[in-house]
N, C-alpha and C positions, 0 to 999 in steps of 0.2 A: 867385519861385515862388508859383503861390497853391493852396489846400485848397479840398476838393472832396467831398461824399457823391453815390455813386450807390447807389440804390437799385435793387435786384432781386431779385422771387419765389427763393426757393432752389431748387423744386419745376421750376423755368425756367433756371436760370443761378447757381449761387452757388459759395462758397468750395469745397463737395467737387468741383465742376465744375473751377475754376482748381486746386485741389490734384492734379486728375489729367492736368494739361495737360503737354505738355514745358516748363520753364523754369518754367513757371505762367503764360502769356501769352496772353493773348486779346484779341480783336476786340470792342470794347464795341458793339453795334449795334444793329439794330432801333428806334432810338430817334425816337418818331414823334409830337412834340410840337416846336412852332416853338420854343418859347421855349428848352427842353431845345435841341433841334439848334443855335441860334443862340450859346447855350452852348460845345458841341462842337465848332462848326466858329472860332467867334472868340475865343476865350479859354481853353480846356483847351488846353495846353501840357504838349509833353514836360518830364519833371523834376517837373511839378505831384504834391505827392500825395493821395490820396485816400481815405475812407473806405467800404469793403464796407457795405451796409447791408441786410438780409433785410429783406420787408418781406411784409407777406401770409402767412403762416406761426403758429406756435403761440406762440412767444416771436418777435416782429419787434425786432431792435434790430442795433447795429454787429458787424458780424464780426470784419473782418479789417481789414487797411492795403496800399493798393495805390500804384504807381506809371504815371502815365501813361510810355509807352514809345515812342509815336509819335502826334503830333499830329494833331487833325483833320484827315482824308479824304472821300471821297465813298461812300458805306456801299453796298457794294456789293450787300447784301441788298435794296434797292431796283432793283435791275436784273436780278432773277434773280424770272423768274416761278414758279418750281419754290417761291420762298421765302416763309413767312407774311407777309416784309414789303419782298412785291415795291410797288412805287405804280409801275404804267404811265405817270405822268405825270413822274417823274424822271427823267430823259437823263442818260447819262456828259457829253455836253455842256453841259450846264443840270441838276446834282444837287439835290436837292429835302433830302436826309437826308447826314448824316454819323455818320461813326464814330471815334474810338480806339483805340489798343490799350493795355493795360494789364498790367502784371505782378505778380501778388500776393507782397506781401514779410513780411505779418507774420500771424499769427493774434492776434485780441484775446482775453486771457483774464483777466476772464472777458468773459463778451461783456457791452456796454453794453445793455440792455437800453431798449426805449420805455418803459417805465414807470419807471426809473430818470432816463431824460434827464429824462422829465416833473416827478420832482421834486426836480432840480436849481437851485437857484436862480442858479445862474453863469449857467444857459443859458435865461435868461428873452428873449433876443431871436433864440434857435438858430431858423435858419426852417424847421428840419425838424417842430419842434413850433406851431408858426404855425397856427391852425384852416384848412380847406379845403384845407392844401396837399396837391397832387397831382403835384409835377413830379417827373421823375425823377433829375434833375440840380443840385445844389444847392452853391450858394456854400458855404465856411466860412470864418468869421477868421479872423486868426493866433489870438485869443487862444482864442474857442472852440476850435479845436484842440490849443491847446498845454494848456485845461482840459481836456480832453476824452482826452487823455495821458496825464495825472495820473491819474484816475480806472479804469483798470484795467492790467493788464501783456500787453507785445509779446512773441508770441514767436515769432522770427526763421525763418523757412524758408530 
């Protein structure tokens, strides 16, 4: 199994979005960065779990705790010109972007906040706090995770 942060706007996509879904299961998609998608499509694995992360918002920090529920696919929002994030140049046969699905299993409370992780000294190599970063899809350790546990309480949906 490996751990995983995705990041995303609340105001776009977040926890009150998956809280009103059926199951709480959604299509992680849109996501339009190679290194992100090469991510998605070759290494996010069902059973993986993963960290909610708001990002862009008044307090940006960890929400929730989710599970990948079905492995990378071929993101179908890329073939749908009706969609923000149709790209003409990815074919069902030659897919360009991938997607996820994922199932929200915990709420974090309280939430991790960015200005908490920042100054955490456990998570002096987390690469969510790493200067420039921009990606949307990010590694985690086992250990930052299982620190990152520690530090506030699950609760279970």
């Amino acid at each position: 199994m490996s751990y995983w942060l995705f990041k995303s706007e609340p105001r776009e996509f977040g926890l009150d979005h998956l809280l009103a879904l059926p199951g709480r299961v959604a299509r992680w998609d849109g996501v339009r960065n190679y290194e992100a998608r090469n991510l998605l499509r070759d290494h996010v694995q069902m059973g993986d779990s993963v960290f909610l992360y708001h990002s862009s918002c008044a307090q940006p920090g960890i929400v929730g705790l989710m599970e990948v529920v079905r492995a990378g696919y071929p993101d179908p929002t890329a073939f749908d010109p009706q969609s923000p994030y149709w790209d003409p140049r990815s074919l069902p046969s030659q897919p360009r972007w991938y997607a996820v699905d994922i199932r929200l299993t915990a709420r974090l409370n309280p939430v991790l906040t960015l200005s908490q992780l920042r100054q955490d000294p456990g998570l002096h190599e987390f690469r969510l706090l790493r200067r420039g970063n921009r990606l949307s899809i990010l590694p985690v350790t086992s250990p930052e995770w299982i620190h990152l546990l520690t530090r506030t309480h699950l609760h279970p949906l």
